[in-house]
KEKE-3310 file (N, C-alpha, C; in steps of 0.2 Angstrom, whole numbers, plus 5000, padded with zeros to 4 digits):
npx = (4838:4826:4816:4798:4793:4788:4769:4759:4745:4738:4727:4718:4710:4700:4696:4680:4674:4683:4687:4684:4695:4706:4703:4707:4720:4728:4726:4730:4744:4748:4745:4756:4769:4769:4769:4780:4792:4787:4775:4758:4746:4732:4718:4706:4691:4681:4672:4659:4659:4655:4664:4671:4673:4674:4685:4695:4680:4673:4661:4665:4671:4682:4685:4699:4707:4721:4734:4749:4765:4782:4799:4808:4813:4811:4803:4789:4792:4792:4779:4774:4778:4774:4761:4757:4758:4749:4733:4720:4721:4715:4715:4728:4734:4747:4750:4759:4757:4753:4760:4752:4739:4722:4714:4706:4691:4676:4670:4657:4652:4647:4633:4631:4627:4612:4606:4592:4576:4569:4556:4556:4564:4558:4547:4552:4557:4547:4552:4563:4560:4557:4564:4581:4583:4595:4596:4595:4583:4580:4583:4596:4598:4602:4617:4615:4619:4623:4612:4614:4617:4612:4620:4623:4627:4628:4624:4633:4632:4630:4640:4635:4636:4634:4623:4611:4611:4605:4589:4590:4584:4583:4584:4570:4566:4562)
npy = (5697:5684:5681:5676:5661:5658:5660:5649:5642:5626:5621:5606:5596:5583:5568:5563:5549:5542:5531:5531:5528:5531:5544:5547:5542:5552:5565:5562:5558:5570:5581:5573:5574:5589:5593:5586:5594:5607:5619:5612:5624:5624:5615:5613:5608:5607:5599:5592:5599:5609:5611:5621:5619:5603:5590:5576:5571:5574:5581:5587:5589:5581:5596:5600:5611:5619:5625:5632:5633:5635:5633:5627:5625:5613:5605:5610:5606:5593:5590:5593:5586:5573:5576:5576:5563:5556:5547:5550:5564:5577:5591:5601:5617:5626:5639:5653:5666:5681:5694:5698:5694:5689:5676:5661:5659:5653:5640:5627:5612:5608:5602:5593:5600:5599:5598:5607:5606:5613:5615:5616:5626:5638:5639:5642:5654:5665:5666:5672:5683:5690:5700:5694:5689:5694:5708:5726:5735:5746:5749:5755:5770:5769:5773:5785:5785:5792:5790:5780:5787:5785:5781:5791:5802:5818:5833:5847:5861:5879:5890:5898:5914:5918:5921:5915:5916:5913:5900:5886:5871:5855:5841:5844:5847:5855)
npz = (5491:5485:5471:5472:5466:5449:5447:5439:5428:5425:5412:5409:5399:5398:5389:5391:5388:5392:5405:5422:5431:5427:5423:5432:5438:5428:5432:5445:5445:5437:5448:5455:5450:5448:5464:5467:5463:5463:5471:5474:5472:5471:5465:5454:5448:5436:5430:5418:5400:5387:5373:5361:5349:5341:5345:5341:5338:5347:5357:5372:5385:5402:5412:5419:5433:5437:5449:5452:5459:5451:5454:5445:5428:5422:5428:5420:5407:5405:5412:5400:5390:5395:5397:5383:5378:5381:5379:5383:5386:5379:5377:5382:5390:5397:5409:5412:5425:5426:5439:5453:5447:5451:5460:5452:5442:5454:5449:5446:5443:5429:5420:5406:5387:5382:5365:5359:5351:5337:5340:5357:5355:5350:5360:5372:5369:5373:5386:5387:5383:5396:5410:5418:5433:5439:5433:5430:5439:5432:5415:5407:5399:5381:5372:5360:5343:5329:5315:5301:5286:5270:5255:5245:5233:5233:5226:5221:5235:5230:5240:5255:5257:5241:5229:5221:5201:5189:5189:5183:5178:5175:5164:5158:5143:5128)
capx = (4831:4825:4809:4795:4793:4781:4762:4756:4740:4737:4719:4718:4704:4700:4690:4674:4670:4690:4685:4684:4700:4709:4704:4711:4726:4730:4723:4734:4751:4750:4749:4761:4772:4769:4770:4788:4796:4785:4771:4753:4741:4726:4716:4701:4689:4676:4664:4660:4659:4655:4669:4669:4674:4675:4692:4692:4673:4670:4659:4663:4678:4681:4691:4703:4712:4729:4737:4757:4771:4789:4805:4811:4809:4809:4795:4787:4795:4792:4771:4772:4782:4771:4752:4758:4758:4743:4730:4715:4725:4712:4721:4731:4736:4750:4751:4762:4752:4760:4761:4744:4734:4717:4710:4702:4683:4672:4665:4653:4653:4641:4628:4633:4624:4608:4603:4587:4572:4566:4549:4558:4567:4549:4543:4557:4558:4544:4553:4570:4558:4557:4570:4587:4583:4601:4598:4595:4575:4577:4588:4599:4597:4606:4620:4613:4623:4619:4608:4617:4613:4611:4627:4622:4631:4623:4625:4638:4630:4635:4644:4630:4636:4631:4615:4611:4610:4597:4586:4590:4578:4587:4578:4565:4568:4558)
capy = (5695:5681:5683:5669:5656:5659:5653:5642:5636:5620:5617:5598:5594:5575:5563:5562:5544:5539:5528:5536:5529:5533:5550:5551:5541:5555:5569:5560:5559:5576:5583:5572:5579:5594:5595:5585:5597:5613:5618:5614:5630:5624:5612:5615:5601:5611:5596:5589:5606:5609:5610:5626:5615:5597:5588:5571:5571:5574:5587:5587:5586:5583:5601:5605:5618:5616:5631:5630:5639:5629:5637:5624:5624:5605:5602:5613:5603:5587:5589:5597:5581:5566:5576:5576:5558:5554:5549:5552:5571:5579:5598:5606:5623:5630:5647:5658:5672:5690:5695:5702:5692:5687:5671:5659:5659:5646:5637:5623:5607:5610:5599:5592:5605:5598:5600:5608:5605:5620:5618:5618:5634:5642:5638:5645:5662:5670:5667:5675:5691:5692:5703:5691:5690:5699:5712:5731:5735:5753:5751:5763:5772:5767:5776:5786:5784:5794:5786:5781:5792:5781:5783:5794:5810:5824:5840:5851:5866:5885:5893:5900:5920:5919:5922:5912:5921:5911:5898:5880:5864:5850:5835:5846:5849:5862)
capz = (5491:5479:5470:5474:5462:5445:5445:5433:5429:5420:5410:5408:5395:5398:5388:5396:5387:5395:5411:5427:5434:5420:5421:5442:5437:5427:5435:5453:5443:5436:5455:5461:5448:5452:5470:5467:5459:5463:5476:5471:5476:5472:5460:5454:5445:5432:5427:5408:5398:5381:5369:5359:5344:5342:5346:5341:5336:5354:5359:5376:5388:5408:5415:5428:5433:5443:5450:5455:5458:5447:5450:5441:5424:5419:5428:5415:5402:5411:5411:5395:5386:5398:5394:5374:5375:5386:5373:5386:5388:5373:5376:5389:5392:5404:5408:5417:5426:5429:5447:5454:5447:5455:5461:5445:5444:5456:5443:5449:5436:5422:5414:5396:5384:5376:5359:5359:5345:5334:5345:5362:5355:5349:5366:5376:5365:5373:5391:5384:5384:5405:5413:5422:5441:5441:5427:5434:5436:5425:5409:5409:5391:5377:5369:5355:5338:5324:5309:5293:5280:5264:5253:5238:5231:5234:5221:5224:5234:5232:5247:5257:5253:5235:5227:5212:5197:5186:5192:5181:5178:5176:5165:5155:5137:5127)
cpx = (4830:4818:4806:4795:4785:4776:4761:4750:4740:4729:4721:4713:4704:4694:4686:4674:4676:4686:4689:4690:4704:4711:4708:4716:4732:4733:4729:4742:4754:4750:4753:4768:4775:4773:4779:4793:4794:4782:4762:4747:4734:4723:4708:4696:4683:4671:4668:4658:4658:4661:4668:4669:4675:4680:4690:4686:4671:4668:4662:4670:4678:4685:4691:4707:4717:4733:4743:4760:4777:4793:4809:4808:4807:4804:4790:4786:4794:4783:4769:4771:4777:4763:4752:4755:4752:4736:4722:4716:4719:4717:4724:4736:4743:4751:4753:4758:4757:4756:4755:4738:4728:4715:4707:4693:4682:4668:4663:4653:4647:4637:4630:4627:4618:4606:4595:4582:4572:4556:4551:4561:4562:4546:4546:4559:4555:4546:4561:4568:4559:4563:4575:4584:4587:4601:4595:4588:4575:4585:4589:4599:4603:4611:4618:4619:4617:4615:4612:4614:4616:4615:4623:4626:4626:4625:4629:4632:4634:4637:4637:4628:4634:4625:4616:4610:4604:4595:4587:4587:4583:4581:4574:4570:4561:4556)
cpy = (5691:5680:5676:5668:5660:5653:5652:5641:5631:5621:5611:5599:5586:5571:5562:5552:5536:5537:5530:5535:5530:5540:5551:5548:5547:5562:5567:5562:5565:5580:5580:5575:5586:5596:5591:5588:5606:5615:5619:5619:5627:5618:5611:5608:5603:5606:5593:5597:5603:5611:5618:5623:5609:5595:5582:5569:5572:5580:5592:5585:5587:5590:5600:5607:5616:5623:5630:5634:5632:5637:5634:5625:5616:5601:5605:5608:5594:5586:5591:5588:5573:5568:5575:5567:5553:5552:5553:5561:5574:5588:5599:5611:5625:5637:5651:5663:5677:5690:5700:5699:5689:5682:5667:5659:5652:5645:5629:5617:5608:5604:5598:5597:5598:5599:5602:5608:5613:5620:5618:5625:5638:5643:5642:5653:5667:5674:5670:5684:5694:5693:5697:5693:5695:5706:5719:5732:5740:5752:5753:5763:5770:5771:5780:5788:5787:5791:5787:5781:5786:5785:5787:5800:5814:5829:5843:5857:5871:5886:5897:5908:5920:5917:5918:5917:5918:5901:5889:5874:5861:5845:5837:5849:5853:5859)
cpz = (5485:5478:5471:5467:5458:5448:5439:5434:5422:5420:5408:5404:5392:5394:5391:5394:5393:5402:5419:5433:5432:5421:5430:5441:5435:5430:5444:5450:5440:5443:5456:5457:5450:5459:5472:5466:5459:5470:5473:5476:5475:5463:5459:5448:5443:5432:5419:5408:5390:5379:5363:5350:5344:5341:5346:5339:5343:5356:5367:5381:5397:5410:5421:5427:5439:5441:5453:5453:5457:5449:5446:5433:5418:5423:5422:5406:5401:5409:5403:5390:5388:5397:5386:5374:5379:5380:5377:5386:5380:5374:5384:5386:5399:5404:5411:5418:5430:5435:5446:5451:5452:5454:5456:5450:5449:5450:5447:5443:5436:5420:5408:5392:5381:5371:5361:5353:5343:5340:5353:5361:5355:5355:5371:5374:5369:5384:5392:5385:5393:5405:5417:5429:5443:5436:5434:5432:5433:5420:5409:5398:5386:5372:5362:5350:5332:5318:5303:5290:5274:5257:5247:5239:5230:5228:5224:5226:5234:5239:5249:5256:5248:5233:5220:5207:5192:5191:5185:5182:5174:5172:5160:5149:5133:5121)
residu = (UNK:UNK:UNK:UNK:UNK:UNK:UNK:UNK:UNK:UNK:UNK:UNK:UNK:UNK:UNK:UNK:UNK:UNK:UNK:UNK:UNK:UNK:UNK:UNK:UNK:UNK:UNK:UNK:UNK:UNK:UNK:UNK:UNK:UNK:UNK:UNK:UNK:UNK:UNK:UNK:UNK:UNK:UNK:UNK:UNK:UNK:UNK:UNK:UNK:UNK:UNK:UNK:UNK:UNK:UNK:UNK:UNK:UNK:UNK:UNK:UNK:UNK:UNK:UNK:UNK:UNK:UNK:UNK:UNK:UNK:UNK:UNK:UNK:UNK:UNK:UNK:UNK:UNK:UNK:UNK:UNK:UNK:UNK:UNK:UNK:UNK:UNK:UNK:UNK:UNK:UNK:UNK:UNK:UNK:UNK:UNK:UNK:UNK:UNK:UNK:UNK:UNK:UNK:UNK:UNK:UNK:UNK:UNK:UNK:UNK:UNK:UNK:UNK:UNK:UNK:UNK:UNK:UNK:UNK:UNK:UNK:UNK:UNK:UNK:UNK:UNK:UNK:UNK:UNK:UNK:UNK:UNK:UNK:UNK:UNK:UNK:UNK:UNK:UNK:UNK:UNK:UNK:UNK:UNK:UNK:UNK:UNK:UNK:UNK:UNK:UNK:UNK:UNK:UNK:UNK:UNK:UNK:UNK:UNK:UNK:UNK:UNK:UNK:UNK:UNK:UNK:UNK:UNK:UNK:UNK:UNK:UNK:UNK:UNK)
# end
């Protein structure tokens, strides 16, 4: 019996500013790759997204996700070697996924992030307070964690068996 073929997903992360034939020339040659050499499961086309860091001064980048099974592994080596040299290509990712795994998220394309003022944020604070539409109507209570005692040294005490024998002041002098 011979095992099915690994999956792969590829993230593409494209130039948003790169011209929109540009980006489906790519986005087409990297399937047809694919599908020459493997079988593509499914391709998924995120939106513009914010950037968690800037690459190239670029906040912002288009994704897609591309899902295949290579038993080959110079198709591998093949998309790795022809995204490297793409200059529109800002990152990509491939990534073998262990058996069982589930379906990637639906993700709907995003809106580009705007910056918001210090008075848009002021304003928008007090609507941060209302409950999420999806949150549960009774909190469930909070873990209680005991309070940190404030670090000082304590006085050594006696053992609780033993009686003091005189009564010592500490401080006063005679």
């Amino acid at each position: 019996m011979t095992l099915p073929a690994p999956t792969y997903d590829l993230v593409l992360l494209l130039d948003p500013q790169a011209e929109e034939d540009v980006r489906a020339k790519i986005v087409a040659d990297t399937r047809a790759s694919i599908s020459a050499e493997g079988e593509l499961l499914r391709h998924d086309e995120w939106g513009e997204r914010a950037l968690t860091y800037p690459i190239d001064r670029k906040a912002t980048a288009r994704y897609h996700l591309l899902q295949f099974h290579a038993a080959n592994p110079e198709l591998l080596g093949g998309l790795d070697r022809t995204l490297r040299l793409i200059d529109e290509v800002l990152r990509f990712r491939i990534i073998k996924l262990a058996p069982g795994v589930g379906a990637p998220p639906e993700m709907s394309p995003a809106a580009p992030p705007r910056a918001e003022t210090s008075a848009e944020q002021s304003e928008s604070a007090p609507a941060a307070e209302t409950p999420a539409a999806d949150a549960p109507a009774t909190p469930e209570p909070a873990a209680e964690t005991p309070a940190a005692e404030p670090e000082t040294e304590a006085a050594p005490q006696p053992p609780a068996d033993v009686e003091p024998t005189a009564e010592v002041t500490v401080g006063e002098t005679s």
